[in-house]
KOLVO-138863 format. One line per 3 residues: number of its first residue (from 1); their letters; for each residue x, y, z of C-alpha. Coordinates in nm, 3 decimals, decimal comma. Example, Ala and Ser with C-alpha at 12.3 -4.5 7.8 and 13.67 -1.06 7.14 Angstrom:
# residues 2
1 = AS = 1,230:-0,450:0,780 ~ 1,367:-0,106:0,714 .
END
This chain:
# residues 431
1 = XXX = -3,660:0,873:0,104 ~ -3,761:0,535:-0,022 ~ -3,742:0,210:0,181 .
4 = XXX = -3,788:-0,136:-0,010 ~ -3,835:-0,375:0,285 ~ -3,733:-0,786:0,226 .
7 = XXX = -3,750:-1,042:0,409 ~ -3,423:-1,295:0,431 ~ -3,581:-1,525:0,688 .
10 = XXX = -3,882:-1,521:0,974 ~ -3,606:-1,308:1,179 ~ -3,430:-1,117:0,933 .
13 = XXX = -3,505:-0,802:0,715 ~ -3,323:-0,651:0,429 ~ -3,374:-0,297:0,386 .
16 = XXX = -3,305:-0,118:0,088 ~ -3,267:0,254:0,150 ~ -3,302:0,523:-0,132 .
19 = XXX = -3,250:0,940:-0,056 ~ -3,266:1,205:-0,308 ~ -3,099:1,584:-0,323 .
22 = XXX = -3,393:1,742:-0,057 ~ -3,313:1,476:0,211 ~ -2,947:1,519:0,154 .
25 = XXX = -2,934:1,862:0,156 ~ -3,064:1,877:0,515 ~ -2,777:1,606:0,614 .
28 = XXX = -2,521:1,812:0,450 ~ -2,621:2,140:0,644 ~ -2,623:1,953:0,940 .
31 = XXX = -2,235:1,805:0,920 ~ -2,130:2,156:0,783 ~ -2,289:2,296:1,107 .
34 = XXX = -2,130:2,009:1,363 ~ -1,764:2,064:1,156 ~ -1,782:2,425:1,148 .
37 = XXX = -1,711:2,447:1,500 ~ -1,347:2,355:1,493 ~ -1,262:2,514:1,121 .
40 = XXX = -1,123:2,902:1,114 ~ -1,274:3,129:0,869 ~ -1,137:3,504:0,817 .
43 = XXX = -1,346:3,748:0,915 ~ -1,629:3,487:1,104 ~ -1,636:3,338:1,469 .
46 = XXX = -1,583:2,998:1,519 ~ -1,900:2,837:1,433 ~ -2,049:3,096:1,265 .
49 = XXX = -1,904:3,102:0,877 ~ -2,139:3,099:0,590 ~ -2,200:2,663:0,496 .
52 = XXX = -2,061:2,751:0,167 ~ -1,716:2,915:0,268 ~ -1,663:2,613:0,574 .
55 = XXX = -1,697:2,387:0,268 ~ -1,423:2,520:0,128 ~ -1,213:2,471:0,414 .
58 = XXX = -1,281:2,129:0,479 ~ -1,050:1,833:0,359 ~ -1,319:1,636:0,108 .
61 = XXX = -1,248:1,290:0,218 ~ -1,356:1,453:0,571 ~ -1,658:1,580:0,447 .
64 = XXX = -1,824:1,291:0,246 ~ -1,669:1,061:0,558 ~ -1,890:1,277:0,814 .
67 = XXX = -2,173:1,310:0,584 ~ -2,251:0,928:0,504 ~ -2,223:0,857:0,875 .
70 = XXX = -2,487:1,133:0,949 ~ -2,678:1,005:0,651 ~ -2,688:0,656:0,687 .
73 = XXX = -2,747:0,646:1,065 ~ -3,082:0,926:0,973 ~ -3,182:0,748:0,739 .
76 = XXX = -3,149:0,389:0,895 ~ -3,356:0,506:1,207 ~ -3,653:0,642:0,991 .
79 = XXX = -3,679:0,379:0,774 ~ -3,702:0,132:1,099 ~ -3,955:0,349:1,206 .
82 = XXX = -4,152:0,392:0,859 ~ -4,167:0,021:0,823 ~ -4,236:-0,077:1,191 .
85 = XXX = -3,917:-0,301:1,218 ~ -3,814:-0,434:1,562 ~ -3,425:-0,452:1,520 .
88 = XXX = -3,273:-0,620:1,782 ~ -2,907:-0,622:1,665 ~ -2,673:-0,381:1,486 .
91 = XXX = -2,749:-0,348:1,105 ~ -2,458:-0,484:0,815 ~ -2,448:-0,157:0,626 .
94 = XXX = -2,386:-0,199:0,260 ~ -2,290:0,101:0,036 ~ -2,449:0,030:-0,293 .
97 = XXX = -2,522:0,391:-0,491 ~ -2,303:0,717:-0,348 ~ -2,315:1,063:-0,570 .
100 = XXX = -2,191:1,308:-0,374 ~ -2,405:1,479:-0,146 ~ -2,758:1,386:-0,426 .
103 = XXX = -2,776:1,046:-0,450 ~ -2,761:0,801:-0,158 ~ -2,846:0,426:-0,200 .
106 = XXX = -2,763:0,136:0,064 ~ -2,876:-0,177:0,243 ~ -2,907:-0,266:0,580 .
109 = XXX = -2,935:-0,640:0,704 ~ -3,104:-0,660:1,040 ~ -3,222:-0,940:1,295 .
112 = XXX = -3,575:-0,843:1,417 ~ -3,852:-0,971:1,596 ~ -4,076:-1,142:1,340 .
115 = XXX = -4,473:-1,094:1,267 ~ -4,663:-1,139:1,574 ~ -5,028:-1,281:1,511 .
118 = XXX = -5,193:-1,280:1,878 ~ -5,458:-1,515:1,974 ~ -5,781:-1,352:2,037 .
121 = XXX = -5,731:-1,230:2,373 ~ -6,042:-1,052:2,436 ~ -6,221:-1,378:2,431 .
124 = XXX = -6,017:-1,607:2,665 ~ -6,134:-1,653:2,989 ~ -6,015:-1,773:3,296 .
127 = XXX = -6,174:-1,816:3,660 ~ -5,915:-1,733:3,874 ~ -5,863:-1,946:4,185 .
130 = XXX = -6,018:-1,873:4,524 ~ -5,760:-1,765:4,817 ~ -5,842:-1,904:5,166 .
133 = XXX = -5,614:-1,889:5,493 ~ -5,754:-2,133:5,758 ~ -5,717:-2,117:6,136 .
136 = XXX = -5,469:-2,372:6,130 ~ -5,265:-2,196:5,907 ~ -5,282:-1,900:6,148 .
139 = XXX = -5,203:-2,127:6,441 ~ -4,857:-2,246:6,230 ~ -4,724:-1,931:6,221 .
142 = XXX = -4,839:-1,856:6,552 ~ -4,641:-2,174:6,673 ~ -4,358:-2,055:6,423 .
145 = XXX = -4,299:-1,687:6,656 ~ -4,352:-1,897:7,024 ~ -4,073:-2,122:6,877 .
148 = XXX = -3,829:-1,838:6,803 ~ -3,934:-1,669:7,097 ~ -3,820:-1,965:7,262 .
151 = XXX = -3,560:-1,926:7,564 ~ -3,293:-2,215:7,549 ~ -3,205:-2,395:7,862 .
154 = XXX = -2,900:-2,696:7,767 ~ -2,973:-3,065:7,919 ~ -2,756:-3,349:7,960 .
157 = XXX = -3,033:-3,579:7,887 ~ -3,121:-3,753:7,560 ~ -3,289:-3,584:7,285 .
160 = XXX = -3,631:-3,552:7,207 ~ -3,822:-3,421:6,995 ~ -3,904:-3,047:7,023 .
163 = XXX = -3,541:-2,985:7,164 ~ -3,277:-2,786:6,949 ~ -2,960:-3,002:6,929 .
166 = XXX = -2,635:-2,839:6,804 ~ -2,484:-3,123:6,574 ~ -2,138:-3,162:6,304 .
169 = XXX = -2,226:-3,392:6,023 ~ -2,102:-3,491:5,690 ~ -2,320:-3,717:5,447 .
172 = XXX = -2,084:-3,934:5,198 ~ -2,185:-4,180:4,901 ~ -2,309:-4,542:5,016 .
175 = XXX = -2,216:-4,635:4,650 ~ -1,874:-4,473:4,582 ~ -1,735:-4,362:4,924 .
178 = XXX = -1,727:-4,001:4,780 ~ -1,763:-3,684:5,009 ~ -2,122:-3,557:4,890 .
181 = XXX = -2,086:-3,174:4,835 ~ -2,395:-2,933:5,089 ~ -2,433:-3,308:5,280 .
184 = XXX = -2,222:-3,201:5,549 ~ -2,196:-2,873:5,893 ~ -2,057:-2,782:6,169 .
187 = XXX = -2,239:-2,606:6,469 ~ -2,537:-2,688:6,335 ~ -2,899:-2,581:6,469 .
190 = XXX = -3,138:-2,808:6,407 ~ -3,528:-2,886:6,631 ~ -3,600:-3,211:6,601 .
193 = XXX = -3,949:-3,272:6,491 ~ -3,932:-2,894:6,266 ~ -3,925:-3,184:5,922 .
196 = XXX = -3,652:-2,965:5,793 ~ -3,390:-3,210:5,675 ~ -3,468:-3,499:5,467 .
199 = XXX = -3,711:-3,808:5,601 ~ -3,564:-3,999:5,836 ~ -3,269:-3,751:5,928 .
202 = XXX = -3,419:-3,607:6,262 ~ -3,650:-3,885:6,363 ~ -3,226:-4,054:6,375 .
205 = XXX = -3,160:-3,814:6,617 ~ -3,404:-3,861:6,891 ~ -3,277:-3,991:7,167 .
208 = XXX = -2,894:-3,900:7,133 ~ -2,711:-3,807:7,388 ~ -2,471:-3,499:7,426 .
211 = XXX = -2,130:-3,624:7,326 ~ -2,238:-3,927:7,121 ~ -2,186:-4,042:6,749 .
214 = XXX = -2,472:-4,085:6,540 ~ -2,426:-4,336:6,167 ~ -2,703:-4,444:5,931 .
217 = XXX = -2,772:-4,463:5,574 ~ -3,062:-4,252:5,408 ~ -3,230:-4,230:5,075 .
220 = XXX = -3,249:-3,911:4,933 ~ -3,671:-3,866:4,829 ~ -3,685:-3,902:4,416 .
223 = XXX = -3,868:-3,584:4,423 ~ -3,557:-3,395:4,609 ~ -3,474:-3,027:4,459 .
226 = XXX = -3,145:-3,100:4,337 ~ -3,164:-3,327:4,108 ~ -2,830:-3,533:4,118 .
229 = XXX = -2,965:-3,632:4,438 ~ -3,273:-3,761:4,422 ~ -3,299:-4,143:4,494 .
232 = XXX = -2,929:-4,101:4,625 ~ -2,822:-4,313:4,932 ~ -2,589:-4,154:5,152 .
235 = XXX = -2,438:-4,243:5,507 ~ -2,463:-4,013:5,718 ~ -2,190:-3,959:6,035 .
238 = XXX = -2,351:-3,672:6,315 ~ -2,222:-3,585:6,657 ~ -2,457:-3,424:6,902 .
241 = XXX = -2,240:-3,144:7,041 ~ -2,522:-3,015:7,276 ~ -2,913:-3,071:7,342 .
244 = XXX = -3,103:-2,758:7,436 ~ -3,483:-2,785:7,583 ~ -3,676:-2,545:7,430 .
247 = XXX = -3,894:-2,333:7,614 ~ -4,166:-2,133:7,435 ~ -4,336:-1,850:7,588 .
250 = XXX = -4,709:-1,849:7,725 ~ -4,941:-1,797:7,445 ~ -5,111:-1,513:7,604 .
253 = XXX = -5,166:-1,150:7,529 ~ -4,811:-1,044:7,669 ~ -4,635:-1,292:7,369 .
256 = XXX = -4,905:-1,102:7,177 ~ -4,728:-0,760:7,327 ~ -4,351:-0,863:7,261 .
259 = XXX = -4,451:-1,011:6,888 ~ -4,578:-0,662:6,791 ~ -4,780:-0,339:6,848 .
262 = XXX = -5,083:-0,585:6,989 ~ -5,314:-0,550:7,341 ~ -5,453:-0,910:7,287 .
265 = XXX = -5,394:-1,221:7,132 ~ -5,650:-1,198:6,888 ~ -5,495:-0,887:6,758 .
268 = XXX = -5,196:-1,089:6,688 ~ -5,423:-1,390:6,529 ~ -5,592:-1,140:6,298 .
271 = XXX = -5,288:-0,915:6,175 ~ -5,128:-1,253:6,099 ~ -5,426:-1,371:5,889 .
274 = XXX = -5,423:-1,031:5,720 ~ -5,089:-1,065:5,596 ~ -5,120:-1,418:5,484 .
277 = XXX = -5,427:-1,353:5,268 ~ -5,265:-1,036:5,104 ~ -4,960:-1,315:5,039 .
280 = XXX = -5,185:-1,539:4,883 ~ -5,379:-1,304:4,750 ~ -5,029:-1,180:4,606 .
283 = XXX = -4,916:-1,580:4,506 ~ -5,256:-1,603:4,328 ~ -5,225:-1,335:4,106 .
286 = XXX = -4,862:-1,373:3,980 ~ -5,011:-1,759:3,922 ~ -5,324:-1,619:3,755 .
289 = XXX = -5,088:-1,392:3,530 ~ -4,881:-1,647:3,408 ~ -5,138:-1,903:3,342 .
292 = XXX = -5,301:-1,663:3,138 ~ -5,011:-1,567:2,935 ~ -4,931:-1,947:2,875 .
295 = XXX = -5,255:-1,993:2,741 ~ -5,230:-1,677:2,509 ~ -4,896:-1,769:2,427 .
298 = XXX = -5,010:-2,150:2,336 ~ -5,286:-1,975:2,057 ~ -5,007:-1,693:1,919 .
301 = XXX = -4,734:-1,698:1,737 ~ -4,402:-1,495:1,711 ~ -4,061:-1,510:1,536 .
304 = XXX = -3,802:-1,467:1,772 ~ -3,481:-1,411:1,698 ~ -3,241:-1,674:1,858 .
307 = XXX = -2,984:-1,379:2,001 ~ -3,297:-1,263:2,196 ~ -3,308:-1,588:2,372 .
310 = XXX = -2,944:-1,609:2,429 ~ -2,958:-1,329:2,621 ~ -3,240:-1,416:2,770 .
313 = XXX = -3,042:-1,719:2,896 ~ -2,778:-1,513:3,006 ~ -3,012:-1,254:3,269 .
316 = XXX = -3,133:-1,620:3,409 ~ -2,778:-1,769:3,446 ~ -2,653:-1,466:3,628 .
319 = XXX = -2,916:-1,392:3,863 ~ -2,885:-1,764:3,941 ~ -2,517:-1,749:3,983 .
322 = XXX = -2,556:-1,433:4,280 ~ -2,780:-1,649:4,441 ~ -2,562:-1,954:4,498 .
325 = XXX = -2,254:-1,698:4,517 ~ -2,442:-1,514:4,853 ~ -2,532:-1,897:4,945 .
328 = XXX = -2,097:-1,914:4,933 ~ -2,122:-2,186:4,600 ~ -1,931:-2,178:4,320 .
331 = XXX = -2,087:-2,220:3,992 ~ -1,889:-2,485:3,914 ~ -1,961:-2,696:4,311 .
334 = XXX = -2,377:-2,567:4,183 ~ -2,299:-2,737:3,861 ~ -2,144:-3,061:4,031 .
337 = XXX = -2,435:-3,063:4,259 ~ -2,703:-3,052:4,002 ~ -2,515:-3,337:3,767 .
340 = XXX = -2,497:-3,076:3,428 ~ -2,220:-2,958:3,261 ~ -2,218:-2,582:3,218 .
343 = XXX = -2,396:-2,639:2,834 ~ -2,648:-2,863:2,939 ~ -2,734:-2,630:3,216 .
346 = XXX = -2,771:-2,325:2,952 ~ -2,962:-2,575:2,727 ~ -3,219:-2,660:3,037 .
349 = XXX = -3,289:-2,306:3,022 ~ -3,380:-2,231:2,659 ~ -3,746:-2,337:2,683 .
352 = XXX = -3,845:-2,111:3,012 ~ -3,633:-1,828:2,855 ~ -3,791:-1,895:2,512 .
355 = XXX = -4,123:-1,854:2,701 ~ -3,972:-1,523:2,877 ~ -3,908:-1,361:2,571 .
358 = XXX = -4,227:-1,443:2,376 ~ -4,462:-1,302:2,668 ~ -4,241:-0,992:2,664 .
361 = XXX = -4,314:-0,971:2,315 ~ -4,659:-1,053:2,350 ~ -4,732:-0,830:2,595 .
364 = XXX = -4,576:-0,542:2,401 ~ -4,819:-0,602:2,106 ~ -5,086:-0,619:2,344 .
367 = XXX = -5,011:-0,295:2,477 ~ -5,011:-0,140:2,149 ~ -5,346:-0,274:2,031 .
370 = XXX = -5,474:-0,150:2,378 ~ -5,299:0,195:2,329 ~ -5,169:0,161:2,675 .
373 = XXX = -4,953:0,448:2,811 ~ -4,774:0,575:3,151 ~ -4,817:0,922:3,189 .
376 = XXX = -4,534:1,140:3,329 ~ -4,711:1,191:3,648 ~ -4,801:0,758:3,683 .
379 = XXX = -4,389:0,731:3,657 ~ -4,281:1,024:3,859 ~ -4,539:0,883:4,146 .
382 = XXX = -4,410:0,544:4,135 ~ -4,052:0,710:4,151 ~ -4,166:0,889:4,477 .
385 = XXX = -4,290:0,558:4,578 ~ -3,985:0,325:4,569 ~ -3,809:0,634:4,663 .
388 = XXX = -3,987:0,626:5,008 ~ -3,902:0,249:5,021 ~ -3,526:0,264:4,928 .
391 = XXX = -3,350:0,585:5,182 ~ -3,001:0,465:5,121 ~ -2,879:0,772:4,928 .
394 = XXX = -2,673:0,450:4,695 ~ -3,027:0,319:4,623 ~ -3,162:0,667:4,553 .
397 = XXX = -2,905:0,803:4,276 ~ -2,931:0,449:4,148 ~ -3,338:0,545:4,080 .
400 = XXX = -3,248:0,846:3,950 ~ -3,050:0,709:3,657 ~ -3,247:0,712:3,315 .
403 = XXX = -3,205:0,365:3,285 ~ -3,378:0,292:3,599 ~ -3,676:0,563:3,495 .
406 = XXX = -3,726:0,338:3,185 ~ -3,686:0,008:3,388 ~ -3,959:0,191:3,608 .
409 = XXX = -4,182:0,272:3,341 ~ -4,164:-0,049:3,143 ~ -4,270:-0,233:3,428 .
412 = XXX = -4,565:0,001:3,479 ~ -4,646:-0,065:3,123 ~ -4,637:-0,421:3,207 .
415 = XXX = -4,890:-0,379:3,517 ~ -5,153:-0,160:3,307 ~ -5,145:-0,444:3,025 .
418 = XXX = -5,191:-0,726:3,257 ~ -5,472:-0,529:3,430 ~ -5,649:-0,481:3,074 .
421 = XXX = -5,602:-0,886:2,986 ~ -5,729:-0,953:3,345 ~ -6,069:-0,780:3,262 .
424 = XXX = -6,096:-0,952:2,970 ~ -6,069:-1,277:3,101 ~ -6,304:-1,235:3,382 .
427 = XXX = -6,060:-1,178:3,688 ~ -6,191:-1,101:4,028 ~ -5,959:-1,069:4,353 .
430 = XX = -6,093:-1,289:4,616 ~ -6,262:-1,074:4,917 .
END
C-alpha cells in the first residue's frame, strides 16, 4: 500500500490511497470467508467450502460490492494511521482506479486536526499561589451551622435584622412597567442581614411588620450576574407574611456534638478548617491548571477544525440548558433573561469552547511527547474507586459500559499529563 498525503487547507487532508495484488489478496480471502457463511456448497458445511468454489457461487456484483467496502475501509484506517492523521469527520471516498480484485486506487477527503507546534513547556514556570484559611473564615462557617441550627419562634413585632421573615414579592420595570422574569416569590425565606438579595433589598425590610406592604425602587449593581440586568431599576412590591426570631444554639461543645462526631468545640473548629484548606487547596489547583494551560496555549499553535468547536459549543449549551431546566427555566425565559438571542448566545461561547478544544488538543500532544500511559491496573483501580462512591446499581452498570471505561481512562490520562506539566513549571501544594 501507498499513501500520497495533501494538504487542501490547515484542516483538511487529501489522501491518495494505492494497493497492489498482495494487499488485495488478503481482502479478498477475508470477504470470501465472511460470505461463505450463508452460500451452500455440495459436499462442504456451511462455512467451510474451498475460497475458490464459494467464488463461484457468488453473484459478481456481490462480490466486488463486499470487497471494495472491506478494502477501502482497511485501507483508509492504515493509511490514517501510517501518516499520523487526526480525522475528525467521515472521509468523501472517491473511486479513482478499480481492477478487479489487483488494482485498487482512491481518495479520501478528511477534516483533521492540523499541525500542532507546542510552546516549550518544559521551560515555563509558574509559582503557584499560596492557600490560607483564617480564623475568621472558620468562625463564618461556624456562624453559618448555629444559624441553620437555629430554632424558629414567630413574633408579631417588627423586623429586625437577624430574624427570618417569610415574604411574596414581585420586582417589575421602573422604565417600561414590564413584569421582570426570576424578580418575583411566594413563601419566601429570607434573614435579614444574610446580604443575599441585591443592596438595598433587605436593609428595606427591617422594620416591617407582619401583614404589611412593602414598595421601593432598586438599582440592579452593574456588576450583577445576569447581564440584562445589571444597572436595571426595578420596583419592587413585598408583603411580610410572617417574622420569625431566630434563635441559634449555644456555641458550646454540645452544638459541637449535634454538628458532628465531635467531644469539643475545637474539634468542630479544626475539622472545619481541614475541609476548607483541602477546598482551597482543591480551588487552587484547578486555577493553577488552567492558568498554566492559557499560558502554553498563548505560545502554541494548532489548526482546529471548526466542526470540533461546534460541538464543542454544543456539550456547553446542553449542560447549561439541565442546569436552568432543574432550576425549572426554559431556555428560551434563560435567553430572555440574559438579553441574547439563541445565536448570539452560541456565538458568546465560541472563544471559551475554542479554548476547550485547543487544551484538549494540547494536552494530547503533550501526553505523547511525555509517553504518558494508564495501565490496566491505574483504570481498573479508579473503576473500584468511583464504584465505592456510586452504589446505585443504575450508576454501577452505567460504569461498566465501555464508553464510560474510556471516559475513565481519558481523564486519568488527563491527571498524569497535568501532573508532568506541574513539575515542570515548579508546582508545590501549599502545606
Amino acid at each position: 500500500m501507498s499513501v500520497r498525503k495533501e494538504q487542501v487547507s490547515p484542516t483538511k487532508l487529501k489522501l491518495t490511497v494505492t494497493a497492489g495484488q498482495q494487499v488485495l489478496d488478503d481482502v479478498k480471502q477475508k470477504v470470501l470467508q465472511d460470505l461463505s457463511k450463508d452460500v451452500k456448497v455440495s459436499g462442504f458445511r456451511p462455512g467451510k467450502a474451498p475460497a475458490n468454489l464459494v467464488e463461484k457461487q457468488l453473484d459478481s456484483n456481490l462480490l466486488q460490492s463486499q470487497f471494495l467496502e472491506e478494502a477501502v475501509n482497511r485501507l483508509y484506517v492504515d493509511s490514517v494511521e501510517q501518516e499520523r492523521v487526526r480525522p475528525v469527520a467521515q472521509p468523501q471516498i472517491s473511486l479513482t482506479k478499480f481492477v478487479p480484485f489487483s488494482e485498487l486506487e482512491f481518495t479520501a477527503e478528511v477534516e483533521s486536526v492540523g499541525d500542532i507546534t507546542l510552546a516549550d513547556y518544559k521551560k515555563i514556570k509558574l509559582a503557584p499561589k499560596p492557600v490560607t484559611v483564617t480564623a475568621k473564615d472558620v468562625d463564618e462557617v461556624i456562624e453559618n451551622l448555629r444559624q441553620r441550627a437555629a430554632t424558629k419562634q414567630e413574633v408579631k413585632r417588627a423586623a429586625k435584622e437577624g430574624d427570618e421573615i417569610i415574604i411574596d414579592f414581585t420586582g417589575t420595570d421602573a422604565k417600561t412597567k414590564q413584569p421582570i422574569e426570576g424578580a418575583d416569590g411566594k413563601d419566601y425565606p429570607l434573614v435579614l442581614g444574610s446580604k443575599t438579595f441585591i443592596p438595598g433589598f433587605e436593609e428595606k425590610l427591617v422594620g416591617a411588620k407582619p401583614g404589611s406592604e412593602q414598595a421601593f425602587t432598586l438599582t440592579f449593581p452593574k456588576d450583577y450576574g445576569v447581564k440584562a440586568m445589571q444597572g436595571i431599576k426595578v420596583d419592587f412590591t413585598v408583603k411580610v407574611l410572617k417574622v420569625q426570631e431566630l434563635k441559634p444554639p449555644k456555641l458550646d461543645n454540645a452544638f459541637a456534638a449535634s454538628a458532628g462526631p465531635f467531644k469539643t468545640l475545637s474539634e468542630l473548629k479544626a475539622d472545619v478548617k481541614k475541609q476548607l484548606e483541602a477546598e482551597r487547596r482543591r480551588e487552587a489547583q484547578n486555577a493553577y491548571d488552567d492558568e498554566l494551560l492559557r499560558e502554553i496555549a498563548e505560545k502554541s499553535t494548532v489548526a482546529i477544525p471548526q466542526s470540533l468547536i461546534e460541538e464543542e459549543i454544543d456539550r456547553m449549551e446542553d449542560e447549561e440548558k439541565r442546569n436552568i431546566a432543574y432550576r425549572g427555566q426554559t431556555w428560551q425565559e434563560h435567553l430572555k433573561q440574559e438579553g441574547l438571542t439563541a445565536e448570539a448566545h452560541r456565538e458568546q461561547k465560541r472563544e471559551p469552547a475554542g479554548l476547550r478544544v485547543k487544551a484538549g488538543l494540547m494536552l494530547g500532544e503533550i501526553a505523547e511527547q511525555e509517553r504518558v500511559t494508564v495501565t490496566p491496573q491505574e483504570l481498573e483501580i479508579r473503576m473500584q474507586l468511583l464504584k465505592g462512591q456510586y452504589p446505585d446499581p443504575t450508576m454501577q452498570a452505567e460504569l461498566d459500559k465501555p464508553e464510560s471505561r474510556r471516559d475513565v481512562a481519558s481523564r486519568l490520562m488527563t491527571e498524569k499529563t497535568l501532573d508532568s506539566l506541574r513539575r515542570y513549571a515548579g508546582y508545590k501544594e501549599s502545606a
